[in-house]
N, C-alpha and C positions, 0 to 999 in steps of 0.2 A: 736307874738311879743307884750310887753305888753309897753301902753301908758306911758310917763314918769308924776308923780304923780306932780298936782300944791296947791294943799293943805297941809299944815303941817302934818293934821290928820289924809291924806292918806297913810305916812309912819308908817309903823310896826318896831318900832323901838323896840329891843329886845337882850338882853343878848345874849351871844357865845352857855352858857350851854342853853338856853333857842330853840334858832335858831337849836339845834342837837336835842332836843326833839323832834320836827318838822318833821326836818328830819328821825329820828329813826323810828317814827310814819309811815312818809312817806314810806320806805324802808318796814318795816312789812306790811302795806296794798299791796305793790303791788307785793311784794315778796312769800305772806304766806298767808295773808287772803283771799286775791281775788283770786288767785289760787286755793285756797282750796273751794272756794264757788261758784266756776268755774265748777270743777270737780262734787261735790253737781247735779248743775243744770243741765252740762251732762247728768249726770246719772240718773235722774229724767224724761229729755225730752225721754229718749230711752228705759222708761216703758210702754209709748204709750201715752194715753187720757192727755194732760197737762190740758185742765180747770177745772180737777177735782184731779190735782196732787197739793198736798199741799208742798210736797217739792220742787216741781219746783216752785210754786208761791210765793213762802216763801225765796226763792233761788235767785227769781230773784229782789224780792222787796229788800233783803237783798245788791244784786250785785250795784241797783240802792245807796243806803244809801253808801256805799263806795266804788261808782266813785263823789258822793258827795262830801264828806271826801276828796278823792283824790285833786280832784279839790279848794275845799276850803285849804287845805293847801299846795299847789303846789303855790297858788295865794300869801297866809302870808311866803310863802318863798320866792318868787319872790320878793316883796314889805318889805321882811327885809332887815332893815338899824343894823347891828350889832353892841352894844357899851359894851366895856369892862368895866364894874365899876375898876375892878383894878385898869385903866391904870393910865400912870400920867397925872395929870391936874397939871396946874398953874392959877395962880390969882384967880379970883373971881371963876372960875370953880372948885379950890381944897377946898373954903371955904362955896360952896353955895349947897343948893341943885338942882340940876339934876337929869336927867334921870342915874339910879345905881347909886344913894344915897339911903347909910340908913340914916334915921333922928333919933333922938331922941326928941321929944316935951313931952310938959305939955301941958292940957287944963283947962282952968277955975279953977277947984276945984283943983288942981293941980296934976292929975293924968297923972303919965307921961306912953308914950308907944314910939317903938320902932316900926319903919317901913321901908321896903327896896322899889326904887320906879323899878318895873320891865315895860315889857312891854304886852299887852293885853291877850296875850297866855300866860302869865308865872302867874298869878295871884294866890293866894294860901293865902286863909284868914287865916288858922293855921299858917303857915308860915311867916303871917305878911308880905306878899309879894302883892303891890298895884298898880294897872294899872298907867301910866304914865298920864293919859287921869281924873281920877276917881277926884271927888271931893277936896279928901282931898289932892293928888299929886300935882292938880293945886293950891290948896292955900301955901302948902309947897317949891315950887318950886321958885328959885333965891333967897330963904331965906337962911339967916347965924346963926349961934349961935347968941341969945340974938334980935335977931329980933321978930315981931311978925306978925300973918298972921289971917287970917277972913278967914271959915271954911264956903262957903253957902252950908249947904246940906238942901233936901229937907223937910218943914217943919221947922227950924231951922237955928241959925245962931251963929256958937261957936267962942271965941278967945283962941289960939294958943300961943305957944311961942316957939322959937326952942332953944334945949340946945345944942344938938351937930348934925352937919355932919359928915359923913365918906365917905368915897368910899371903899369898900372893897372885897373879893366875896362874892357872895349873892348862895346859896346853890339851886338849880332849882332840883325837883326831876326830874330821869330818866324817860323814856317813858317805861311803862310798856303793857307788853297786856294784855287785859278786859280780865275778868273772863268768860270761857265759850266762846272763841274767836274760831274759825272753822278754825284755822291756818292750813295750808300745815307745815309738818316737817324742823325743821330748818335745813337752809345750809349757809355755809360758803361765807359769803357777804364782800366785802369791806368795812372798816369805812369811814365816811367822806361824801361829799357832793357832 
């Protein structure tokens, strides 16, 4: 049973599409790969001499690494607070930024960029997709259009101006499997959580 969190920064506050990456993730390790790396290390231990068996030692160090994985995202599922950028806001929450806002700012020289604010697992610098926690989240946050905001990152200290907010969907890529992943053959799983 897991403790109820008393710090803010303890929640994993995180996107819908974000929260089923998690999950998908979650579902393929305990479904496919560890199955599959299960079987591996059987069949390794019942060639006989294991200290000198490289696929059983390879196998098991492997099996160690994702009940890791398991654990560490079993834990940011537990500890997710899911927020929908769509949904509706009113007041100050439809015109500021938040957690799933994209912003749009200028800095200084007046180069503007475009950034969506996700949550720690969803991060994706192509993407333009920024931890809720990360420097420039915390200086954009409860800003509105035409405000402005002080940027401390390390070594540096930029000014900001926001031109617009939105809330809209923010695009989270799927969970894919790594390349070269030791997966058992797919089978027919439920969606969902």
């Amino acid at each position: 049973m897991s403790q109820p969190f008393t710090k803010t920064s303890d929640k994993n506050y995180i996107t819908p599409a974000g929260l089923q990456r998690l999950r998908d993730e979650l579902r393929f390790l305990l479904s496919r790969e560890r199955p599959a790396v299960t079987l591996v290390v059987a069949w390794a231990a019942s060639n006989g001499d294991r200290s000198e068996n490289a696929d059983y030692q390879y196998g098991k160090r492997r099996l160690r690494q994702i009940d890791r994985r398991i654990r560490f995202i079993t834990t940011r599922i537990d500890a997710a607070e899911a927020v929908d950028p769509e949904a509706p806001r009113t007041g100050r929450a439809a015109t500021h930024a938040f957690f799933g806002a994209t912003v749009r700012y200028a800095d200084a020289a007046g180069m503007e960029r475009v950034v969506s604010i996700v949550g720690v697992d969803e991060v994706d610098r192509e993407g333009r997709h920024i931890s809720w926690v990360s420097p420039l989240a915390r200086a954009l946050m409860t800003c509105g259009p035409g405000d402005s905001a002080v940027l401390h990152a390390p070594g540096s200290t930029q000014q900001l101006h926001v031109l617009e907010v939105r809330y809209e969907r923010i695009p989270i890529a799927p969970f894919r499997e790594p390349p070269g992943a030791e997966a058992a053959p797919k089978t027919h799983l439920p969606t969902g959580g």
